[in-house]
C-alpha positions in Angstrom: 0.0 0.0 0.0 3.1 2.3 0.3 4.1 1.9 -2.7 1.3 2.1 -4.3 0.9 5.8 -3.0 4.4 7.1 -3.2 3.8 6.4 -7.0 1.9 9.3 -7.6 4.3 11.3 -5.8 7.3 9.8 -7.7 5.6 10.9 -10.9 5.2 14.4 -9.7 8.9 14.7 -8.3 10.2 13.5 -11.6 8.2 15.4 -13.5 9.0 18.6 -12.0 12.7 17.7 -11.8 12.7 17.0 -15.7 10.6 20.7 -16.4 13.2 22.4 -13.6 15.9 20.8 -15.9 14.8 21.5 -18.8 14.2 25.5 -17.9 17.5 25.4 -16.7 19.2 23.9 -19.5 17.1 26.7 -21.9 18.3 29.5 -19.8 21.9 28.4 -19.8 21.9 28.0 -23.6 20.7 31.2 -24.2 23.3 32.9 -21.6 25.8 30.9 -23.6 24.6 32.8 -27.0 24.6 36.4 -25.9 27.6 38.9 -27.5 30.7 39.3 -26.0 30.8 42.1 -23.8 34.1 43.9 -25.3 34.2 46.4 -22.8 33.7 50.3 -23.5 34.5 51.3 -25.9 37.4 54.1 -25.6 37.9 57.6 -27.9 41.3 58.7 -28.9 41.9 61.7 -31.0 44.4 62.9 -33.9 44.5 66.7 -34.3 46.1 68.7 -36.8 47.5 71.5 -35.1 47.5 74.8 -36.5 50.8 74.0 -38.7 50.6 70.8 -41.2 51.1 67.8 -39.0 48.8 65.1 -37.5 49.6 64.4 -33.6 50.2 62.3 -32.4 52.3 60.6 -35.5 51.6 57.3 -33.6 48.9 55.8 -31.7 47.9 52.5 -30.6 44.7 51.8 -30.0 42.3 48.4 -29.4 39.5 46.6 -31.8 36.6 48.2 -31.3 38.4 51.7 -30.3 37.0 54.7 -32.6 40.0 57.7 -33.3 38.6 61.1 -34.3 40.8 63.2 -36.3 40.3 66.9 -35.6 41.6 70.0 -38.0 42.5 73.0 -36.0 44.6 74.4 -38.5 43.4 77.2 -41.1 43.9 75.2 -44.0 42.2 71.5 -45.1 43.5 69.0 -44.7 42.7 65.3 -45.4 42.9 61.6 -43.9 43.9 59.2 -47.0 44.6 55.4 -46.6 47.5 53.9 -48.0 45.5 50.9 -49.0 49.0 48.7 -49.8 50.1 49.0 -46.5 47.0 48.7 -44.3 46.1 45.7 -42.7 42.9 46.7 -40.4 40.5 46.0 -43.8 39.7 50.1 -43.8 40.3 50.4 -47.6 40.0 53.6 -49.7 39.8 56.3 -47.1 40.0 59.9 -48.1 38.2 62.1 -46.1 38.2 65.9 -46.1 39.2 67.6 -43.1 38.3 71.7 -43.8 40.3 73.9 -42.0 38.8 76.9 -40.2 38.8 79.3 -43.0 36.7 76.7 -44.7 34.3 75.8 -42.4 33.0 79.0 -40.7 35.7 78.8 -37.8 34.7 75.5 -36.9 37.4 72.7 -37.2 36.9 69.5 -39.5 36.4 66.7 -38.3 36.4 63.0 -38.9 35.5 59.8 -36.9 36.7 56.1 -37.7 36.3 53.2 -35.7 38.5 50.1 -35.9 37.0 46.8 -36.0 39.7 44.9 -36.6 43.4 44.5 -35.5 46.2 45.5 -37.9 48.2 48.6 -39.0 46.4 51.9 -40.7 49.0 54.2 -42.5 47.3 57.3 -43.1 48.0 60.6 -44.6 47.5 63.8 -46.1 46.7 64.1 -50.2 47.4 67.9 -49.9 50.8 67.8 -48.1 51.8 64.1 -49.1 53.9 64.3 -52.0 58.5 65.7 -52.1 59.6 67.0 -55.1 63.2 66.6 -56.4 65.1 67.7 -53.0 62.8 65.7 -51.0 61.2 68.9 -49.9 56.7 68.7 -49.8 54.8 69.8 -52.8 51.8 71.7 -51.6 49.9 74.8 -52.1 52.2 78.0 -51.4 54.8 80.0 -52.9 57.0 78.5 -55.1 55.0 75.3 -55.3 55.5 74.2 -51.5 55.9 75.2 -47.6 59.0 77.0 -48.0 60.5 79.0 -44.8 64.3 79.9 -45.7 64.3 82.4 -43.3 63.9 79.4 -40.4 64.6 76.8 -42.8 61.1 75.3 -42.3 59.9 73.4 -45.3 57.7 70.7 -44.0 57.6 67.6 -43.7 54.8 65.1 -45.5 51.7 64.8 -43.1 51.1 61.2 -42.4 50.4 58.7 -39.4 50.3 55.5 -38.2 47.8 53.9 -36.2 48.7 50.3 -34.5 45.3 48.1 -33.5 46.0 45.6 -31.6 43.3 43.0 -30.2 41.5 42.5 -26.7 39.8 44.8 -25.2 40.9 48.3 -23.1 42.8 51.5 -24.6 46.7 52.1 -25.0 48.4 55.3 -24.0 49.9 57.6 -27.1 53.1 57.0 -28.3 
């Protein structure tokens, strides 16, 4: 008679045990599908100061890092890839940055964000070319930044940006 009563009882146990089970198993498989949390994602900035340079020239940054390049100077400026060297899969870049005279006073800017790890070699269209003497061939007198008083002639404006994988920010180098 004892057995025949803990029967129904049994049943129930095990029956709830299987449904607790199989709720559990549900909610672990969907836990085991959600995104990778890769952190927050961090903000670095390239500016070109008021002379024709970016700054910093290097910076190393994680996937999943944006960099915002910012154009203080009076003159545009642009962000170019050089597609042969880059490795982060960000082909065929060339983005205007206007300079202040340009833009009603307000800086250029530009935002990229990395989503993969590698090397982006950047640079300027308008400021990226030497001429005979290894001097830069841009807008200005004589075909160029020429200074001979200081002996400032410029240098091309170009940059390197190192992405490395994992998660967090880099300092500047």
């Amino acid at each position: 008679m004892f057995a025949e009563s803990a029967k129904p009882h049994v049943s129930v146990i095990l029956a709830a045990a299987v449904l607790f089970l199989g709720f559990g198993s549900i909610a672990l498989g969907r836990s085991s599908f959600q995104p990778r949390d890769l952190g927050p994602q961090t903000h670095h900035q390239v500016i070109v100061p008021g002379e024709d340079r970016f700054k910093p020239f290097s910076l190393t940054i994680r996937v999943g890092d944006s960099v915002k390049w910012i154009n203080n100077d009076t003159d545009d400026h642009t962000v170019v890839s050089n597609d042969f060297f880059n490795t982060t899969g960000d082909k065929n870049v060339d983005m205007l940055l206007p300079g202040t005279d340009s833009n009603g006073g307000v800086p250029g800017t530009f935002v990229m964000r990395f989503t993969k790890p590698g090397v982006f070699n950047f640079y300027c269209r308008i400021h990226s070319m030497l001429d005979d003497e290894h001097q830069p061939i841009a807008p200005g007198p004589g075909g160029g930044i020429q200074n001979p008083t200081t002996g400032n002639f410029g240098t091309p404006m170009m940059g390197v940006i190192t992405v490395l994988r994992g998660e967090g920010a880099q300092n500047e180098q």
